[in-house]
N, C-alpha and C positions, 0 to 999 in steps of 0.2 A: 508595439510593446510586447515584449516577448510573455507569451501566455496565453492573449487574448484572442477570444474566441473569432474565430471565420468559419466560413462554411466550407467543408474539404472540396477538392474535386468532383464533382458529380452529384452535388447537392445543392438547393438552393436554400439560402436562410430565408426561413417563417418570414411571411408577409412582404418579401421580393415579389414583382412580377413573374408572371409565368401560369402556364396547366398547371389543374394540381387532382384532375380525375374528378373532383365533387363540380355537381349541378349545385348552380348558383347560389342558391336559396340557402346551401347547406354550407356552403366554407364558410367558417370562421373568419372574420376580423381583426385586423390586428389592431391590439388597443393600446400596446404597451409604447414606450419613448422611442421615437425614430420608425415607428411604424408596425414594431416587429409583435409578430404575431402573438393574440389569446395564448394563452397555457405556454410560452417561452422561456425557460428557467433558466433566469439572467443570472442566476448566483448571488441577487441581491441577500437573503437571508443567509449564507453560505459563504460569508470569508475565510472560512479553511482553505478550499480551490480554488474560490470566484479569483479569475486572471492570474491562477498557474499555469503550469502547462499541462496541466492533467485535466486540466478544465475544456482544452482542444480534443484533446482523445477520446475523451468520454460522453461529448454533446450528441443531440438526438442527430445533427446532421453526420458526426462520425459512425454512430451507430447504423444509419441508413447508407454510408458508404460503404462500411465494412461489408453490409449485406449485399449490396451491389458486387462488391469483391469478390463474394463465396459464388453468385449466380454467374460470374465473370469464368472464375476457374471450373466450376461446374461445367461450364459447357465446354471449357477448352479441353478439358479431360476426358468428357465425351465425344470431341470430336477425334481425340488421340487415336481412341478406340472401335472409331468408325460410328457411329451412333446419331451424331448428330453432325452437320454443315461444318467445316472449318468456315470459321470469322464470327461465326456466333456470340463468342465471347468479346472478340472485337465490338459489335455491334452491340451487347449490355454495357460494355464499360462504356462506349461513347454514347449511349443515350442515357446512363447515370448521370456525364461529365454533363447533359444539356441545360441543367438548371431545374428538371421538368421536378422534381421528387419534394413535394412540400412536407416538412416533419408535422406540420398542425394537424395541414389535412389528413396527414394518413393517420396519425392518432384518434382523431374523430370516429374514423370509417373504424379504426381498429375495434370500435368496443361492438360491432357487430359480429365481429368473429372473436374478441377475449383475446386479440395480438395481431399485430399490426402487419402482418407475413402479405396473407392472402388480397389485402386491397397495395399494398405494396407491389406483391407480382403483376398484379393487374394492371396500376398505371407504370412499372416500368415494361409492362409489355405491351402498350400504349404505344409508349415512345420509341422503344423498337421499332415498331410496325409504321410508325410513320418515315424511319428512315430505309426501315428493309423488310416488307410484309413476309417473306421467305424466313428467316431469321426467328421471326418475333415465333414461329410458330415451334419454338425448340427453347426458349425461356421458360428453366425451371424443370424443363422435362422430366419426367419420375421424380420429382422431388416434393419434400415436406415441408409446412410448415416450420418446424422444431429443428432441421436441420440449419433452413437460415438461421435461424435468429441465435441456436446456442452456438454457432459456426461465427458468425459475426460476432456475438458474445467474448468468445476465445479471443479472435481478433482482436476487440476492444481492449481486452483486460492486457494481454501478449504488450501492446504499446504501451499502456499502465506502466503496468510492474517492469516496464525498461526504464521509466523515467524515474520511478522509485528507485529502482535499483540502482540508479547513479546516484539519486539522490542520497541513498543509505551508505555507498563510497564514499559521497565527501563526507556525510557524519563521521562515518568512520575516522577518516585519513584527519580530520579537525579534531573530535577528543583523545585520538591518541596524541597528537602532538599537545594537547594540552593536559593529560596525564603525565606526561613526560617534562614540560617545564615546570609543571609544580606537583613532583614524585617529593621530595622531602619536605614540602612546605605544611608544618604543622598544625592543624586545624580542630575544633571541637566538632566530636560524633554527638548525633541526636539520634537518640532512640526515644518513643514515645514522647516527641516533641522538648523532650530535656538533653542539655549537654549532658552523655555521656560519658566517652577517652577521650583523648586522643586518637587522633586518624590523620590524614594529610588531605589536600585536594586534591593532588593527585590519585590516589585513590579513591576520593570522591567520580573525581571524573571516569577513572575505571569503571566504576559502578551503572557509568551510561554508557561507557562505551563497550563493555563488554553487549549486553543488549540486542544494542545497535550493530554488532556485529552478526549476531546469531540471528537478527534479520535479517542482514545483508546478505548471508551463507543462506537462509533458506528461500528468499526471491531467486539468489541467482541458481541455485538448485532446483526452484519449480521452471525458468525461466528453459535452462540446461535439457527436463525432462520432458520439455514442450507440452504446451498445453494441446487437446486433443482437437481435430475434425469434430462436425455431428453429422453424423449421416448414417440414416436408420431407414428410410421411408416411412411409409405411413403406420406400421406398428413394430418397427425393429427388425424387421427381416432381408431387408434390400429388395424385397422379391417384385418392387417396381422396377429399380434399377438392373434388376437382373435380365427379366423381362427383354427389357427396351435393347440392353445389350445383344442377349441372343435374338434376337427378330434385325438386329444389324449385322449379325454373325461375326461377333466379338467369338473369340479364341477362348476356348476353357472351360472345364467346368462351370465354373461361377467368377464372370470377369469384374461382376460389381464389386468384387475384395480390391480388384487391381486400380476399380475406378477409385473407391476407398482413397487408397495410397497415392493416387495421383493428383486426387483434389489435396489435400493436404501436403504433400509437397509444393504445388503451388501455392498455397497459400503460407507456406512455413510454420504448418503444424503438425502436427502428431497422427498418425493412425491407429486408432482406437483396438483395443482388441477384440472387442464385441460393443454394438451405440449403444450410447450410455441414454437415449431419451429419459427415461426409469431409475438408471445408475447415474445419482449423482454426485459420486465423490468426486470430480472433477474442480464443481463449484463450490463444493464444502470443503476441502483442501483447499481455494481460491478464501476464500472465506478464512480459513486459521490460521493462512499463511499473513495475511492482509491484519488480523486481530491482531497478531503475536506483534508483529512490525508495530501497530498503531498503540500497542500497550508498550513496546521499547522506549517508542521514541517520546510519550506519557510521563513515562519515570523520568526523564530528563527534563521532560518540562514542569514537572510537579516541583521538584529539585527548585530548580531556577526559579519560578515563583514562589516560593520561600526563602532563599536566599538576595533576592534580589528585594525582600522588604525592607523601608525605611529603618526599622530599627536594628537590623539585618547587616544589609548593603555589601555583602561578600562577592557580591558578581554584577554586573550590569551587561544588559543587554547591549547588541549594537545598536548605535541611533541611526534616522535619516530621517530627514524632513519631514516635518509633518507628524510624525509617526508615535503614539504615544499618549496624542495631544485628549484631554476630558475636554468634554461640552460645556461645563461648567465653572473647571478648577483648571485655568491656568498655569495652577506651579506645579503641575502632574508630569509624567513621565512616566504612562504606564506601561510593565511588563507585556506588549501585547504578540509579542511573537511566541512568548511560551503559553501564553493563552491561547491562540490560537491553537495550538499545537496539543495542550492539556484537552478543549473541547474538542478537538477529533477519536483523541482518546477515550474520552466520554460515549462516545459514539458507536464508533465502528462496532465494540465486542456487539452490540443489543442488533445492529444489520448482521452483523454474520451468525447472529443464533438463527435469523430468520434460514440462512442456508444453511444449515445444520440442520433444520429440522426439515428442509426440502427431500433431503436422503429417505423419507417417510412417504415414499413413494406410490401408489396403488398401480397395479396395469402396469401395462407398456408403456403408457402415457398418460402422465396425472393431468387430473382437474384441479388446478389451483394450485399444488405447488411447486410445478412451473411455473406459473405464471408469477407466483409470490415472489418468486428469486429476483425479479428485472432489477427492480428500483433497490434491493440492497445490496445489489450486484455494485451499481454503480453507485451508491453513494458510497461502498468498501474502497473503492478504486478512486473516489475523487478526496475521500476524507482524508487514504491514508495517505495517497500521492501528496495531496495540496501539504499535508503536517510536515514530510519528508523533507519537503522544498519547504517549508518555513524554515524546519529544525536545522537546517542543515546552512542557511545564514546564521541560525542561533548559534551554532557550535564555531561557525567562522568567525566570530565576531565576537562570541562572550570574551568579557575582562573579568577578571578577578582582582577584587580590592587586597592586597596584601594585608596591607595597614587593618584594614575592618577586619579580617581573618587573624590577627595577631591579638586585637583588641579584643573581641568577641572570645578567644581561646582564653583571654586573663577574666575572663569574668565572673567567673565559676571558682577562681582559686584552685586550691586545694582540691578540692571535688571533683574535678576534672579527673586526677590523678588517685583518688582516695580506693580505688579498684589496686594499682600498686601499691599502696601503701598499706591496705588491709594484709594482701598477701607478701610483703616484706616482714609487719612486724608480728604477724601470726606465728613465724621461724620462730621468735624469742618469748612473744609472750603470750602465745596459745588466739586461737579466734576471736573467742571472745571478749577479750583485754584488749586486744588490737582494732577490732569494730567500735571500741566504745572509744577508744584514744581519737581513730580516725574521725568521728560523729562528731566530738567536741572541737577536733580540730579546722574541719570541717565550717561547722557553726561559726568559727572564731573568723575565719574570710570573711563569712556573709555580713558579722560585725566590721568588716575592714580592716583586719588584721592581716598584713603580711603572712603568703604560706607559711615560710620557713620559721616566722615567730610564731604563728599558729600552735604548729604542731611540737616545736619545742615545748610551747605554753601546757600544749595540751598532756602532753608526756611525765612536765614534771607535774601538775596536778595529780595526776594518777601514780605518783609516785616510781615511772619505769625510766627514770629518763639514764638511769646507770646500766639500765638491763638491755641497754641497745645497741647493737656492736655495727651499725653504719652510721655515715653524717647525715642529717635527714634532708637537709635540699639538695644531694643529689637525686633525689626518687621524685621531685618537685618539678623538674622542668617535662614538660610535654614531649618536648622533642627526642626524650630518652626511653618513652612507653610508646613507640610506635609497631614494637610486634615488626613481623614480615610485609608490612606496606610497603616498602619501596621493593622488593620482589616482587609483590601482589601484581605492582602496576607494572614492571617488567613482562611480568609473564602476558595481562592482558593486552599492553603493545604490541609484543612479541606475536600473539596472534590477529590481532590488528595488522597486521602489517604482511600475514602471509597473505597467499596469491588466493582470491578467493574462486569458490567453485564458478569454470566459466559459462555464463550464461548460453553461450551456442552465436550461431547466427540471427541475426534479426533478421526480421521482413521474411516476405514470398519468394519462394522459387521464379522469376520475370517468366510469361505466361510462354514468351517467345520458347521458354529451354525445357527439354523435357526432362523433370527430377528420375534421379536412378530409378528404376523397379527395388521394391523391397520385398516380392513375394517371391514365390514359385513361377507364376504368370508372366515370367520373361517372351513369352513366344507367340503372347499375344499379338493377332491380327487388326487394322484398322480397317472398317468397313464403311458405308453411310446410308442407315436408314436410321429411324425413329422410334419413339414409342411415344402416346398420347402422356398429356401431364398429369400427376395427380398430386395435387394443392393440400 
């Protein structure tokens, strides 16, 4: 089933066979259905993403391969440069791929160090050493804690916001074409939950597609601007990796800039201008970007579950099997893809305050709001992915009842239109004669009087009915007080439909090809010695 979770390459799912680094006594159990392991987060509580595909991206076993990934390039960048053994990097990805890396266990161990990094390097450098003791002793090398995990972080989120990002195209490319088949189709505006004017659905649907565009242009825009490397050492200076370089007799000044740029071209990310450990606009931008998206795509589901109420009935969701069905109430058919989609809305702003307020940095390297970011990190990326891939059925698939849109537009009468007609007969008989004509005429609908006798009625009451120099049911049909709505939703197709900003290349640099130089440090030498690790 496309979505559902496996365990990527070089991870083993919770409570598989295998090492997992803890003495006996100490590994966890797996207690949950099919064996899988304590603390597992099946997505049961979590239909937003539970078996999208942001649900794959974002599991603790992709996050343990990402970090596999960075330690992978890590070392091939070091060896570029002479520093460390070429195959090194060979030798962490194939003892990632052996199954050895249990998410439980290292979560356990994690809370002795407040992050999962340091028992992490430890048993992948375990299973190194049982296939190349040489090797294992160059895992991680000058590197940090906080480099893995915001390094894999990027990476996580980098796969996210591509699936989003498709996802926010088909929105796209779905309510323009449904702005555009129903651009003239006459509709009642609610403001403050009352018929309003006249509007169309077409410009209804504008109103979510525009949104949904402006998130689409800024995912593919953060996507475009690449998210960044982390690579700082142990308080932001490199001066481990610098180290390690020169005792290899790396080229240069300072060759750890160039190792910089190389890890992150392998990996297909960004070189930072200075490591952001401290600086974390990175994930607060990841954060506002991910809000903004999860409030778009909100407004169209708030929309649709009002629309879609029984006494309503303007749009109906798509069906499929099953899907809808109450525990109790049989004759149900409930809204539940815009639901789903309205609760991630719910959501996400109150996770990404939490990384807004991470920017609230102390030192080089905080205590705690680091570590606060993990889990709103990722439920930003699975709430707004999972809503994206909901919405984006929703928008393929909503119908619009015409007939209910036409019936629901006569319901109001008069009043619908009593905004034109105040300011037609105000021309002849001043404001406030024409406010009092339109109120009684107004009233006479709510009686069940036909507009057009309404307001005759009402006219000659008040004695103006000589003093008015147009027929009054032309100013009566809806269809004739639409204002610039059918431009409106031009315009918003119109940019619907340009070319949006392009994301860039996806994925790593293949570890085989060496990414351009992007510094000065073109003339760098590769050498090979070492420098001891520091965790």
């Amino acid at each position: 089933m496309r979505g559902a979770r496996s365990a990527p390459e070089g991870v083993r799912a919770a409570g598989a066979p295998g090492g997992d680094g803890l003495p006996g006594p100490e590994r966890p159990q797996g207690t949950g259905p099919g064996g899988r392991g304590a603390g597992v987060d099946s997505g049961l509580l979590a239909p937003v993403w539970a078996g999208t595909p942001v649900e794959g991206v974002t599991s603790d076993e992709a996050w343990l391969a990402a970090m596999v990934e960075f330690e992978g390039a890590l070392a091939d960048a070091q060896a570029e440069l002479g520093a460390v053994p070429h195959g090194v990097g060979d030798a962490v990805r194939a003892a990632g791929a052996g199954g050895g890396l249990d998410p439980v266990a290292l979560a356990r161990r994690g809370r002795e160090a407040a992050n999962p990094v340091v028992f992490f390097v430890s048993r992948l450098t375990e299973l190194v050493a049982a296939a190349d003791p040489e090797a294992a002793r160059h895992v991680h090398a000058a590197s940090t804690s906080q480099d893995v995990l915001d390094s894999a972080a990027m990476l996580v989120a980098r796969r996210a916001l591509e699936l989003l990002h498709g996802d926010l195209g088909r929105i796209r490319t779905a309510l323009a074409a449904l702005a555009l088949a129903h651009r003239d189709t006459p509709a009642a505006a609610r403001t403050l939950t009352q018929h309003a004017v006249p509007t169309t659905v077409g410009l209804r649907a504008a109103g979510w597609l525009t949104p949904a565009s402006d998130a689409h242009d800024r995912v593919g825009a953060l996507l475009a601007g690449g998210l960044p490397v982390s690579m700082g050492g142990a308080a932001g200076t490199l001066a481990a990796y610098h180290d390690q370089l020169r005792t290899a007799g790396a080229a240069g000044d300072h060759p750890e800039l160039r190792l910089v740029e190389l890890v992150a071209g392998r990996l297909g990310l960004a070189a930072p201008e200075v490591p952001w450990h401290a600086v974390r606009t990175p994930v607060a931008e990841l954060g506002a970007v991910l809000s903004l998206a999860a409030g778009a795509l909100g407004k169209f589901a708030a929309d649709v579950l009002v629309l879609t109420r029984t006494e309503i009935g303007e749009v109906v969701e798509p069906a499929a099997a099953g899907r809808g069905r109450s525990s109790a109430m049989p004759q149900k058919r409930n809204p539940v893809l815009s639901t789903l989609v309205a609760s991630a809305a719910r959501q996400v702003p109150v996770y990404a305050l939490v990384l807004q307020q991470s920017l609230v940095a102390e030192d080089e390297r905080s205590a705690g709001a680091w570590h606060a970011e993990w889990e709103p990190l990722r439920q930003c990326l699975r709430l707004t992915g999972g809503a994206a891939h909901t919405a984006a059925e929703l928008a393929e698939g909503l119908a619009v009842s015409v007939d209910r849109v036409r019936a629901n537009t006569a319901l109001t009468g008069a009043g619908l239109v009593a905004e034109r007609l105040s300011v037609a007969l105000a021309a002849d008989l001043g404001r406030t004669r024409a406010k009092e004509i339109v109120t009684r005429a107004v009233r006479g609908t709510e009686d069940g009087i036909p507009p057009v006798e309404a307001l005759r009625s009402a006219l000659a009451e008040a004695g103006c009915a000589d003093e008015v120099s147009f027929a009054p049911g032309e100013l009566l049909d809806p269809a004739g007080y639409l204002g610039a709505a059918g431009p409106l939703v031009d315009r918003a197709v119109r940019r619907a439909a340009a070319p949006p900003p392009d994301p860039g290349p996806a994925g790593p640099v293949p570890h085989e090809q060496h990414p351009p130089h992007l510094s000065e440090h073109e003339d760098d030498d590769e050498d090979t010695e070492t420098a001891d690790d520091d965790q």
